[in-house]
BAVO-105210 format. One record per residue: y, z, x of N, C-alpha, C in turn. Coordinates in nm, 3 decimals. Layout:
! residues N
+---------+---------+---------+---------+---------+---------+---------+---------+---------+
!      ny !      nz !      nx !     cay !     caz !     cax !      cy !      cz !      cx !
+---------+---------+---------+---------+---------+---------+---------+---------+---------+
!       Y !       Z !       X !       Y !       Z !       X !       Y !       Z !       X !
...
+---------+---------+---------+---------+---------+---------+---------+---------+---------+
END
This chain:
! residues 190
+---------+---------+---------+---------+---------+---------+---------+---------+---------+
!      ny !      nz !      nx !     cay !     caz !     cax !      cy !      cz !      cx !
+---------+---------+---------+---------+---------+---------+---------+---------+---------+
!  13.783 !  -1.585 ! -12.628 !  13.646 !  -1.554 ! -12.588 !  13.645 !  -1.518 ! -12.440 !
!  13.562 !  -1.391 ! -12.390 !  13.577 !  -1.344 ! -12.278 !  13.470 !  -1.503 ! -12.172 !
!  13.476 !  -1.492 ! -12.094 !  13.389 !  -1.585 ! -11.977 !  13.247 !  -1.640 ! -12.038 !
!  13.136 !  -1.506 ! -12.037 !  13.028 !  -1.539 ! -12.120 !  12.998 !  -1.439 ! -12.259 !
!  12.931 !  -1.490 ! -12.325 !  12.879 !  -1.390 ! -12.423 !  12.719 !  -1.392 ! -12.424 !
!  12.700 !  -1.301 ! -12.430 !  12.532 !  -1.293 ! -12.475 !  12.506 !  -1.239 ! -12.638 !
!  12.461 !  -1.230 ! -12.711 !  12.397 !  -1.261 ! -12.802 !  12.254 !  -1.184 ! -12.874 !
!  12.198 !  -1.115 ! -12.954 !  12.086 !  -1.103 ! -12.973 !  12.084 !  -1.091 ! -13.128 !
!  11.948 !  -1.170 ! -13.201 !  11.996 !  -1.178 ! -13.311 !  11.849 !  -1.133 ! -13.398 !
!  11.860 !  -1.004 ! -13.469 !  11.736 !  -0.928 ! -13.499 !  11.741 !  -1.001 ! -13.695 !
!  11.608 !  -1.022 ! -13.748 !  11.582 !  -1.073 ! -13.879 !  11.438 !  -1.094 ! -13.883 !
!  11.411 !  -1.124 ! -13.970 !  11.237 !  -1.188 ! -14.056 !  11.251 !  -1.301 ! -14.083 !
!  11.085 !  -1.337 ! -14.023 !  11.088 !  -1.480 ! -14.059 !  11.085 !  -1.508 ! -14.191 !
!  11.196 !  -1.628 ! -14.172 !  11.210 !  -1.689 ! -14.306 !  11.347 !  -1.696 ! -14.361 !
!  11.425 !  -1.587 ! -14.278 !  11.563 !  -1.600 ! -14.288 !  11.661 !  -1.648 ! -14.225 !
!  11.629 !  -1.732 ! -14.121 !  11.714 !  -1.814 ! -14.095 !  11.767 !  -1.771 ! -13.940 !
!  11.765 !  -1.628 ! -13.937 !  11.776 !  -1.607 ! -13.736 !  11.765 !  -1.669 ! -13.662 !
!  11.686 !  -1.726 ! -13.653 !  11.580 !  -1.827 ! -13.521 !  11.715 !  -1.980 ! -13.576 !
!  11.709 !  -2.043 ! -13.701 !  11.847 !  -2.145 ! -13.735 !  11.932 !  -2.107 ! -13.700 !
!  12.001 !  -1.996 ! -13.716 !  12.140 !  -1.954 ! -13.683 !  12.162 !  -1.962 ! -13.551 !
!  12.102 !  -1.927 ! -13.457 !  12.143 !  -1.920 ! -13.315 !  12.110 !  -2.035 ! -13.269 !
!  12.039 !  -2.132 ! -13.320 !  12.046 !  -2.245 ! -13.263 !  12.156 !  -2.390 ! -13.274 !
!  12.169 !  -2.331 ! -13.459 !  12.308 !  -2.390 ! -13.500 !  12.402 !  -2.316 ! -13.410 !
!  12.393 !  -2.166 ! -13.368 !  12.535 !  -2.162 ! -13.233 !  12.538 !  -2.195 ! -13.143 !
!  12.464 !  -2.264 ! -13.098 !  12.428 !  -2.353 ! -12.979 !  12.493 !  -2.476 ! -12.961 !
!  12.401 !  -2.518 ! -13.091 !  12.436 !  -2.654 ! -13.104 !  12.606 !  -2.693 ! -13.112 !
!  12.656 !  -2.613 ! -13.176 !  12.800 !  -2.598 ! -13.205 !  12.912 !  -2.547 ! -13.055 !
!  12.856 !  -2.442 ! -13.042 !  12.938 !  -2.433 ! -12.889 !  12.921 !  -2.576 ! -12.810 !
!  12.847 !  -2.618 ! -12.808 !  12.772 !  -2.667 ! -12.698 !  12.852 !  -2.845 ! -12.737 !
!  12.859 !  -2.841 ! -12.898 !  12.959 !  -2.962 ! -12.901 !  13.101 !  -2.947 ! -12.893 !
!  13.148 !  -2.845 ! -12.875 !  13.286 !  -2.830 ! -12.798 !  13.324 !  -2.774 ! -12.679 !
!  13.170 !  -2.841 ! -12.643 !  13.223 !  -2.803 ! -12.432 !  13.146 !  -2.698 ! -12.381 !
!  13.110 !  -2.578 ! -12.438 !  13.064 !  -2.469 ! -12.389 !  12.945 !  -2.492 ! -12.289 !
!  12.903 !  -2.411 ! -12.227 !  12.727 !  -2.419 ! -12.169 !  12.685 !  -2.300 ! -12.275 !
!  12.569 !  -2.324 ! -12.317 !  12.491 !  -2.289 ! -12.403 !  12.375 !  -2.268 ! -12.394 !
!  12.277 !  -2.157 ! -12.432 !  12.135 !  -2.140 ! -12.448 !  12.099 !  -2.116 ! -12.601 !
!  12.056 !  -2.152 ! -12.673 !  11.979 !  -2.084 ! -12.795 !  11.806 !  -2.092 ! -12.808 !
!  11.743 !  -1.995 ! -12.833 !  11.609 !  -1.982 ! -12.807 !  11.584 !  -1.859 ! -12.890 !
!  11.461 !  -1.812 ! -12.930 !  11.348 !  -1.739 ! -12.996 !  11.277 !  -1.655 ! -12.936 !
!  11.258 !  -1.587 ! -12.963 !  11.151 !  -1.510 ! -12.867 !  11.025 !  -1.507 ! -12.991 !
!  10.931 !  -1.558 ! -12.936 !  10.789 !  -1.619 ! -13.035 !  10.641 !  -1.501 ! -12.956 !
!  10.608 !  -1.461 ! -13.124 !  10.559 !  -1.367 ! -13.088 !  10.485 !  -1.415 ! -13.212 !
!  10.382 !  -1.326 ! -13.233 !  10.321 !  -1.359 ! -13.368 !  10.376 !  -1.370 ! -13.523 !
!  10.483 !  -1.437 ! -13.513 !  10.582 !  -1.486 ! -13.629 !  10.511 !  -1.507 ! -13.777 !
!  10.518 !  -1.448 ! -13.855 !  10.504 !  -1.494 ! -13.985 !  10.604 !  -1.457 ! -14.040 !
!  10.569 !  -1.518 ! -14.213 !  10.713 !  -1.485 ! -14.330 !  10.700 !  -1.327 ! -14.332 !
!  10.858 !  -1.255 ! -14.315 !  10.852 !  -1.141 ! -14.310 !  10.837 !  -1.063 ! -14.227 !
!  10.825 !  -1.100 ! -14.099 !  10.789 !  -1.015 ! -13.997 !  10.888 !  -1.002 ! -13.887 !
!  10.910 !  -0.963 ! -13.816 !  11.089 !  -0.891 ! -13.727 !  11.062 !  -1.029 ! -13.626 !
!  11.183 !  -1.069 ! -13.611 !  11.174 !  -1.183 ! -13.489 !  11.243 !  -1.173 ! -13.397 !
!  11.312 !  -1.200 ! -13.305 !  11.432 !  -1.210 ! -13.235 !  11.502 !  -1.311 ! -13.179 !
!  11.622 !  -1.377 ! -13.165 !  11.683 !  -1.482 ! -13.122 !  11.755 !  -1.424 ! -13.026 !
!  11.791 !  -1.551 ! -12.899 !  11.913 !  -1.493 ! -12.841 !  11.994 !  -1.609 ! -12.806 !
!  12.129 !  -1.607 ! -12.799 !  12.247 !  -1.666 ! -12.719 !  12.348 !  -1.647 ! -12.648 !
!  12.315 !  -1.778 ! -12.507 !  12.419 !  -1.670 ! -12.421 !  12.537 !  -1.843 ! -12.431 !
!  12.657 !  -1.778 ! -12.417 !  12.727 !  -1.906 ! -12.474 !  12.874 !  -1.882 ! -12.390 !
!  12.916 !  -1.938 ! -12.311 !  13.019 !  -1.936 ! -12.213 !  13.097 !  -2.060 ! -12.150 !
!  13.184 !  -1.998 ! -12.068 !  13.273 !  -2.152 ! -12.034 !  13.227 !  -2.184 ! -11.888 !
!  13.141 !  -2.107 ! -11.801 !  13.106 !  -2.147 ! -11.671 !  12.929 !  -2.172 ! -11.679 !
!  12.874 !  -2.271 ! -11.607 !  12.720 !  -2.289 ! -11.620 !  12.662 !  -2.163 ! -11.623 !
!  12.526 !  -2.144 ! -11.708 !  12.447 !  -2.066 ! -11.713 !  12.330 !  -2.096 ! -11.668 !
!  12.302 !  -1.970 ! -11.582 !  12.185 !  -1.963 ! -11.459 !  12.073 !  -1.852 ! -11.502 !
!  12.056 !  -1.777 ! -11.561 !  11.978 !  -1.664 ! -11.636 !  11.890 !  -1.752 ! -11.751 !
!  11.780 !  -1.729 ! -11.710 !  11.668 !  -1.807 ! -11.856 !  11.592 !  -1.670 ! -11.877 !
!  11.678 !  -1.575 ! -11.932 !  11.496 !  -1.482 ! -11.987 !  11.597 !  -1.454 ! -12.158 !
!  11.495 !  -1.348 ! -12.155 !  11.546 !  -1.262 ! -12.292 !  11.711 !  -1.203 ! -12.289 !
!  11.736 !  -1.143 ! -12.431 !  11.860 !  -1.057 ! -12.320 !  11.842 !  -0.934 ! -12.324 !
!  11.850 !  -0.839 ! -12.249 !  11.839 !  -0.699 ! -12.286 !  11.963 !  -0.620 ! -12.294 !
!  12.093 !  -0.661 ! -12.268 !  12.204 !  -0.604 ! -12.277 !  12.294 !  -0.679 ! -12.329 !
!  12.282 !  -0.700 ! -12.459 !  12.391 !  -0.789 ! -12.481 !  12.514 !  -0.755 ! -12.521 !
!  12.615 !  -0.819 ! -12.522 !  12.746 !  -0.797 ! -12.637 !  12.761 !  -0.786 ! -12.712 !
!  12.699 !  -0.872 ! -12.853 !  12.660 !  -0.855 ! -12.978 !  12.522 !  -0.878 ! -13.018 !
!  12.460 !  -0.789 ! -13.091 !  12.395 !  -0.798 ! -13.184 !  12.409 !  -0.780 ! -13.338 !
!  12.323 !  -0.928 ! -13.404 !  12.336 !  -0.942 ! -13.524 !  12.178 !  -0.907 ! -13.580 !
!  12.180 !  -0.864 ! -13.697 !  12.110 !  -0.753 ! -13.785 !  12.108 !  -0.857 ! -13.898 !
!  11.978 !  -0.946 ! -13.945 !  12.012 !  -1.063 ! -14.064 !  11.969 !  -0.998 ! -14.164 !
!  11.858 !  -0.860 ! -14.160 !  11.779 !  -0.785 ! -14.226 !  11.808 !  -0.614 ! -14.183 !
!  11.852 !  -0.562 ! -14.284 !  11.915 !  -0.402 ! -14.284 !  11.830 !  -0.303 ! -14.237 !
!  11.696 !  -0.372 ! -14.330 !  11.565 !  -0.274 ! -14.319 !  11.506 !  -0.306 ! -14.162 !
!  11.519 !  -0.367 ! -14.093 !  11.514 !  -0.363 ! -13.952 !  11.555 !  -0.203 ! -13.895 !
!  11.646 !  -0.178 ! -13.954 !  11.712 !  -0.051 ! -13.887 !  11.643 !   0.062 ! -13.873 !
!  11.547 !   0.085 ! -13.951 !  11.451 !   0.211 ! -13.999 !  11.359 !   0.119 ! -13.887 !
!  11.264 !   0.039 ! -13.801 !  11.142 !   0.019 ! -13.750 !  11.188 !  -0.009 ! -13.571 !
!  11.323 !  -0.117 ! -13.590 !  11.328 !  -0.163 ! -13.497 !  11.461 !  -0.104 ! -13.391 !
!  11.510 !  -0.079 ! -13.284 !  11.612 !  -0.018 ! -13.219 !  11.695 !  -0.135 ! -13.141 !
!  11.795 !  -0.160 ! -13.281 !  11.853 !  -0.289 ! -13.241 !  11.945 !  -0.295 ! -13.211 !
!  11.965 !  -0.147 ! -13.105 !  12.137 !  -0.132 ! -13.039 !  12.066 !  -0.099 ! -12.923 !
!  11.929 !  -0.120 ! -12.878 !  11.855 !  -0.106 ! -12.743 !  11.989 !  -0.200 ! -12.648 !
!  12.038 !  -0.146 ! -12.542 !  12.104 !  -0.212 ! -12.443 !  12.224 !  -0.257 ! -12.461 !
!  12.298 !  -0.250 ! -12.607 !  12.401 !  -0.331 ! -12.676 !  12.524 !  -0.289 ! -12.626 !
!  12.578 !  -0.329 ! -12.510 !  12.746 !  -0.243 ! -12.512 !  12.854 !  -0.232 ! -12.563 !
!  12.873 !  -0.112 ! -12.527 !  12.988 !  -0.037 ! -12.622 !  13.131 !  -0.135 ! -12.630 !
!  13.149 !  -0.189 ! -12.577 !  13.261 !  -0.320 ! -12.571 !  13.256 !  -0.410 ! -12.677 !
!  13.083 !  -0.465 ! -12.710 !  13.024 !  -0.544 ! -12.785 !  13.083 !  -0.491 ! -12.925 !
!  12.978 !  -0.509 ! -12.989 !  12.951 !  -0.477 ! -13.117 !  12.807 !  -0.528 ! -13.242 !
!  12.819 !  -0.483 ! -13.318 !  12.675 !  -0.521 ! -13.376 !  12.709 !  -0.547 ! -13.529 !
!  12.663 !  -0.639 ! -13.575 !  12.720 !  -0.705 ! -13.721 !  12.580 !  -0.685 ! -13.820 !
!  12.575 !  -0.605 ! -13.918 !  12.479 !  -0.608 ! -13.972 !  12.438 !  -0.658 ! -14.138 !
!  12.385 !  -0.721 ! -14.198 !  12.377 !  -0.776 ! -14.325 !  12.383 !  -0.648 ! -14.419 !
!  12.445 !  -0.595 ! -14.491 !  12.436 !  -0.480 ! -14.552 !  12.544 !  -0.468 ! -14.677 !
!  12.528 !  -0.420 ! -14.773 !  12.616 !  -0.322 ! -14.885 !  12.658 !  -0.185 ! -14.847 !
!  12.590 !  -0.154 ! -14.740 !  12.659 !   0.009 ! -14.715 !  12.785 !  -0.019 ! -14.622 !
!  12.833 !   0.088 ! -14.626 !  13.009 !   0.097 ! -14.550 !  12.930 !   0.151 ! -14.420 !
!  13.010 !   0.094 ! -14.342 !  13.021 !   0.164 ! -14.156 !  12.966 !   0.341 ! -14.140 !
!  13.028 !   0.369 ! -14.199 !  12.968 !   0.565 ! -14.238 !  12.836 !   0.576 ! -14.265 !
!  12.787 !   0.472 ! -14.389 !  12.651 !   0.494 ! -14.411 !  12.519 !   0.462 ! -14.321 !
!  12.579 !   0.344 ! -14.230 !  12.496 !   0.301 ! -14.117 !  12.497 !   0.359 ! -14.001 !
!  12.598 !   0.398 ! -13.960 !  12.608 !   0.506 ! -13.829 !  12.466 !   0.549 ! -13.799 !
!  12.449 !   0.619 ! -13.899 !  12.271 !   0.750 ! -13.867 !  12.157 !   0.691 ! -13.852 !
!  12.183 !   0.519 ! -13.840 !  12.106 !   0.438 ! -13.836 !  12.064 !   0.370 ! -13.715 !
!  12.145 !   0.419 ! -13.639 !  12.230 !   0.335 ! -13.499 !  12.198 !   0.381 ! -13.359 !
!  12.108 !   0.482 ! -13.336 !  12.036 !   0.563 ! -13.263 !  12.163 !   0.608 ! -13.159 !
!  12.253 !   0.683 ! -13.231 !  12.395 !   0.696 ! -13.169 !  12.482 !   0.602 ! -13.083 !
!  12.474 !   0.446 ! -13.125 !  12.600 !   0.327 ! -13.077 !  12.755 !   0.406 ! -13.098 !
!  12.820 !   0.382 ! -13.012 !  12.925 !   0.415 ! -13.002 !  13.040 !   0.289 ! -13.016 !
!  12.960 !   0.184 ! -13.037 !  13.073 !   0.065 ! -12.989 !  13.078 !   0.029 ! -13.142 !
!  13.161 !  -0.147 ! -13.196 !  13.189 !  -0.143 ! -13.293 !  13.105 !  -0.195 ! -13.407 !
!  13.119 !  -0.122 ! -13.505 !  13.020 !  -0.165 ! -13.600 !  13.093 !  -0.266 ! -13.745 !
!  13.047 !  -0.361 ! -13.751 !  13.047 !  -0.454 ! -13.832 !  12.942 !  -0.472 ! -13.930 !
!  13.000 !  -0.511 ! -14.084 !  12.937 !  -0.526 ! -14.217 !  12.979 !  -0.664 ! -14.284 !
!  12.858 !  -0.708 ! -14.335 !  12.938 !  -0.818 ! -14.417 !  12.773 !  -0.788 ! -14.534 !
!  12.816 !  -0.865 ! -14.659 !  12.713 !  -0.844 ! -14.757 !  12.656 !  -0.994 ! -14.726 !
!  12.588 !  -1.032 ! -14.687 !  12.522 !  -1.202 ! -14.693 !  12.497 !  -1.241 ! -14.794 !
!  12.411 !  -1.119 ! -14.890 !  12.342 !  -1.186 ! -14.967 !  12.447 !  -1.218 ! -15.102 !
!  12.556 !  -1.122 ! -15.118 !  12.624 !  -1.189 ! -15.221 !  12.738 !  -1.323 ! -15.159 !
!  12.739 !  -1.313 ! -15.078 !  12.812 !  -1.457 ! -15.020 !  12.731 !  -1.564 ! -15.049 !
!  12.606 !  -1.569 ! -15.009 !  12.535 !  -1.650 ! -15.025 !  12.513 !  -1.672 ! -15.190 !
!  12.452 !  -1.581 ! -15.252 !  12.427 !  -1.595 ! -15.389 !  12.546 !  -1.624 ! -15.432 !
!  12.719 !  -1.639 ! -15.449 !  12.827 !  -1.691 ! -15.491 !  12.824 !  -1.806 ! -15.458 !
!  12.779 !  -1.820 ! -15.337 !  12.825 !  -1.993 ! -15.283 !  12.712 !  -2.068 ! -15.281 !
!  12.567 !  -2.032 ! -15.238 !  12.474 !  -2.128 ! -15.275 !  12.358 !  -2.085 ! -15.379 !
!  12.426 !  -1.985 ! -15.490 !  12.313 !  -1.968 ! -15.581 !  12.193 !  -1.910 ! -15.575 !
!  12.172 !  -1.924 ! -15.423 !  11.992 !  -1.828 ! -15.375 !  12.032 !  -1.765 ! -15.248 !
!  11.926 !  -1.693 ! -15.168 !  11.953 !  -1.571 ! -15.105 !  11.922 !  -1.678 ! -14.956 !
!  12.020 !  -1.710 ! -14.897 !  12.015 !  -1.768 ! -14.701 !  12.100 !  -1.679 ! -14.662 !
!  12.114 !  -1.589 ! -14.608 !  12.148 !  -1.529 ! -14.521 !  12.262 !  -1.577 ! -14.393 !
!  12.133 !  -1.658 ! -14.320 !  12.202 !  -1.694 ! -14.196 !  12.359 !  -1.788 ! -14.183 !
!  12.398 !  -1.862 ! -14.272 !  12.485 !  -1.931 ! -14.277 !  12.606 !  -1.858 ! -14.266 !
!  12.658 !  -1.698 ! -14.348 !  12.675 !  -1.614 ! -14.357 !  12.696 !  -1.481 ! -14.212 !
!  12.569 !  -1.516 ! -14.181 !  12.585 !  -1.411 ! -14.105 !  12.613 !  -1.470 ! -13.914 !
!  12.618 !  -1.587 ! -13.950 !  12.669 !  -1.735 ! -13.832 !  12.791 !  -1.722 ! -13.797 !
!  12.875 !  -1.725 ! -13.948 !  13.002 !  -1.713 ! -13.931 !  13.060 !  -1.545 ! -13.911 !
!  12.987 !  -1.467 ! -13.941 !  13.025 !  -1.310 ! -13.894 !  13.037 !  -1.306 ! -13.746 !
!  12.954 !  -1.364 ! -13.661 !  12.937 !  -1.358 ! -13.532 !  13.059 !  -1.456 ! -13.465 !
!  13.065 !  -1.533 ! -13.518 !  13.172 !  -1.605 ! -13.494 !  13.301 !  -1.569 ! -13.499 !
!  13.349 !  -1.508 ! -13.587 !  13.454 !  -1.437 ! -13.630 !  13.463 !  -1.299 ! -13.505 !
!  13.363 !  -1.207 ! -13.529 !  13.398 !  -1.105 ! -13.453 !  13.373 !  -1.133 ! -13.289 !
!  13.332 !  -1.244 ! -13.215 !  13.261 !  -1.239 ! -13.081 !  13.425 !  -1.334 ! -13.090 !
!  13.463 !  -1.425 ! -13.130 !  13.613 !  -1.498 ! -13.127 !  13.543 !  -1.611 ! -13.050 !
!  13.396 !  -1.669 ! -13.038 !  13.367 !  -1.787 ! -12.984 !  13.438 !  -1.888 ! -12.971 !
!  13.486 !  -1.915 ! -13.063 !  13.596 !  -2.028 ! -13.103 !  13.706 !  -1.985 ! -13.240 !
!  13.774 !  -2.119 ! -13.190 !  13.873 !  -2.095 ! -13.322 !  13.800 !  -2.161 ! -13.447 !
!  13.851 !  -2.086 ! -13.583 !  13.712 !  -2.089 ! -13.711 !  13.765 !  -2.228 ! -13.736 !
!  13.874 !  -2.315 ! -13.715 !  13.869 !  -2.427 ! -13.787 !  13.791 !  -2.533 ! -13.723 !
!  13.825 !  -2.452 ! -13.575 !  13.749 !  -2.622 ! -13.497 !  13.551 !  -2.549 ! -13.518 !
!  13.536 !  -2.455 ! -13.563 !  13.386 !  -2.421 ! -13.550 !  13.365 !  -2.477 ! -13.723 !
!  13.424 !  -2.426 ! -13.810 !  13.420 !  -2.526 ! -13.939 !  13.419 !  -2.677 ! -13.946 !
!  13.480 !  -2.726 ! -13.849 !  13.489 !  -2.893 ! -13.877 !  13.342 !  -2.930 ! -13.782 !
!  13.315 !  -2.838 ! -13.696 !  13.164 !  -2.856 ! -13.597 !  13.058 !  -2.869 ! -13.693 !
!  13.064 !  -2.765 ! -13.780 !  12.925 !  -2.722 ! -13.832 !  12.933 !  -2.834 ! -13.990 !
!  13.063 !  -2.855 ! -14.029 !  13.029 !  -2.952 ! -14.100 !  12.939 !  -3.085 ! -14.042 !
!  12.991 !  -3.150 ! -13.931 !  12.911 !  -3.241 ! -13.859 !  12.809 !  -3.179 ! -13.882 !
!  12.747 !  -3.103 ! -13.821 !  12.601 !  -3.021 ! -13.777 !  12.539 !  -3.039 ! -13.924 !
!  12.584 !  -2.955 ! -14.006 !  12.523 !  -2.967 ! -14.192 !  12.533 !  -3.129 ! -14.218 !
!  12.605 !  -3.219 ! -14.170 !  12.600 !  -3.328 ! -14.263 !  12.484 !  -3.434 ! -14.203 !
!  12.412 !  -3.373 ! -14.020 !  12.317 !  -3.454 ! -13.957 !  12.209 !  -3.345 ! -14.059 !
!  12.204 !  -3.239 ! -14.058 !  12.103 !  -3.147 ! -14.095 !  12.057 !  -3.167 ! -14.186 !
!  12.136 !  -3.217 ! -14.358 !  12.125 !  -3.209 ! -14.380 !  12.140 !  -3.386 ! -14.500 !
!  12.118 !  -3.420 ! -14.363 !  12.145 !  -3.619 ! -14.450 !  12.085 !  -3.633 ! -14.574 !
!  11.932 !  -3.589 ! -14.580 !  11.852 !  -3.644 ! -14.732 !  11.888 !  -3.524 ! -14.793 !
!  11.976 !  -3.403 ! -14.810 !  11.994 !  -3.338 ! -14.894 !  12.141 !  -3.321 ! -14.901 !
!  12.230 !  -3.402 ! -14.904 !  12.374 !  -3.362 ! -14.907 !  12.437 !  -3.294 ! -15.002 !
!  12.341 !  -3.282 ! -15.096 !  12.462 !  -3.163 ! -15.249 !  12.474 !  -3.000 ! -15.127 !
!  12.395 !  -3.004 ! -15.079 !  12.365 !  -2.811 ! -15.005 !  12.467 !  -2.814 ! -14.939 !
!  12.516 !  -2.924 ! -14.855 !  12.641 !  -2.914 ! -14.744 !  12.805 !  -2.821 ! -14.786 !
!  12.830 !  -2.891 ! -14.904 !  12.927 !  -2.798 ! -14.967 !  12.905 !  -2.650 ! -14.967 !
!  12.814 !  -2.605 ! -15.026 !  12.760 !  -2.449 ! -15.077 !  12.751 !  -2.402 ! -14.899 !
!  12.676 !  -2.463 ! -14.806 !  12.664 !  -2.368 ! -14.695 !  12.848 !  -2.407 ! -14.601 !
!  12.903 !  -2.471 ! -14.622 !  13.034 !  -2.478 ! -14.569 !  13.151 !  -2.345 ! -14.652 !
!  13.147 !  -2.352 ! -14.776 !  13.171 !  -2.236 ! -14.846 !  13.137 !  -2.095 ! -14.809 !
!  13.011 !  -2.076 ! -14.791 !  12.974 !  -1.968 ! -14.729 !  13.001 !  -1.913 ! -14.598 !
!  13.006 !  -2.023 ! -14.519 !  13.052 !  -1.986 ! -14.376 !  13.204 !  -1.945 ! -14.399 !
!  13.324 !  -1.995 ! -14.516 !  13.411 !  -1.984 ! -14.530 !  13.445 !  -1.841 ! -14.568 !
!  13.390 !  -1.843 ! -14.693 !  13.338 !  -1.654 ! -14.743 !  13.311 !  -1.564 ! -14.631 !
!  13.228 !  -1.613 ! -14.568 !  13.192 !  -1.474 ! -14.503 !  13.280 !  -1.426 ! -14.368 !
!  13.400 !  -1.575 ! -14.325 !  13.535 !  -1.518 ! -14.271 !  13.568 !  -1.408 ! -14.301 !
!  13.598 !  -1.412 ! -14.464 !  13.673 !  -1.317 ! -14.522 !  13.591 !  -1.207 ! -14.506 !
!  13.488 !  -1.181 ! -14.564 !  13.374 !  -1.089 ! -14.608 !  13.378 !  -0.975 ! -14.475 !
!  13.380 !  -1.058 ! -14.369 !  13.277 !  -0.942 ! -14.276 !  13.402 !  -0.859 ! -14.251 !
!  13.385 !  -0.696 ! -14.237 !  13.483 !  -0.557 ! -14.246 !  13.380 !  -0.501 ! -14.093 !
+---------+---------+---------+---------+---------+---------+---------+---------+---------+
END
């Protein structure tokens, strides 16, 4: 992992964006990192475009706003791509991970000409294999993880188990299915 990373994470409420970056928080942040995870809160309802951001590094962090240039951006919702311009500021170094069935070719024309690298993973069939219904974010947690190289995936797997097993104390059958998924979507994201 380079010094810092910044972060921006485009989805609808209800899918888990606004969780995901805070579970990367929470997780860097229990193996040492300095960490921000936060929302940008706007008139939020189910379905409507939101934004998250994280800036996550090995030296203190002094910057509290939004981000406007980040390294990566993650895409939890495809159809974002047609309303919203979610490679606004994104550098070409970075890259941008998007929830999708189409190949890298098909999204390009989508991309308001990004030049940097583009990343795919399918969420929703990861998710629907491993927990039966459509979460997204668990999925698209570990895409970011994988391609930004935050950490190494075993010590971020044995984190987020902790994290799922406080998260998720009065419901422990789910812990398996979202540990699976984060596992899957190692593989998954191209």
């Amino acid at each position: 992992m380079k010094k810092n990373i910044e972060i921006r994470w485009h989805g609808r409420g209800g899918q888990g964006a606004k969780t995901a970056a805070l579970l990367l928080a929470d997780v860097a942040f229990s193996t040492g990192m300095h960490v921000q995870g936060f929302p940008e809160y706007g008139p939020e309802r189910m379905g409507a475009p939101i934004t998250a951001y994280n800036r996550i590094g090995e030296s203190p962090i002094r910057v509290h706003s939004n981000i406007y240039e980040p390294d990566y951006v993650v895409v939890v919702d495809e159809t974002l791509l047609h309303s919203v311009d979610v490679t606004k500021g994104l550098s070409k170094s970075g890259g941008i991970i998007i929830n999708t069935t189409k190949s890298k070719e098909e999204i390009l024309p989508l991309l308001n000409g990004y030049e940097g690298n583009v990343y795919t993973i399918d969420a929703h069939y990861v998710s629907m294999q491993t927990l039966g219904r459509y979460f997204p974010n668990s999925p698209m947690l570990a895409a970011i993880v994988k391609v930004a190289d935050i950490m190494d995936q075993e010590v971020f797997l044995s984190h987020m188990e902790a994290s799922y097993q406080h998260k998720f104390a009065k419901k422990p059958e789910v812990i398996e299915g979202n540990m699976n998924a984060l596992k899957m979507a190692f593989q998954e994201v191209k």
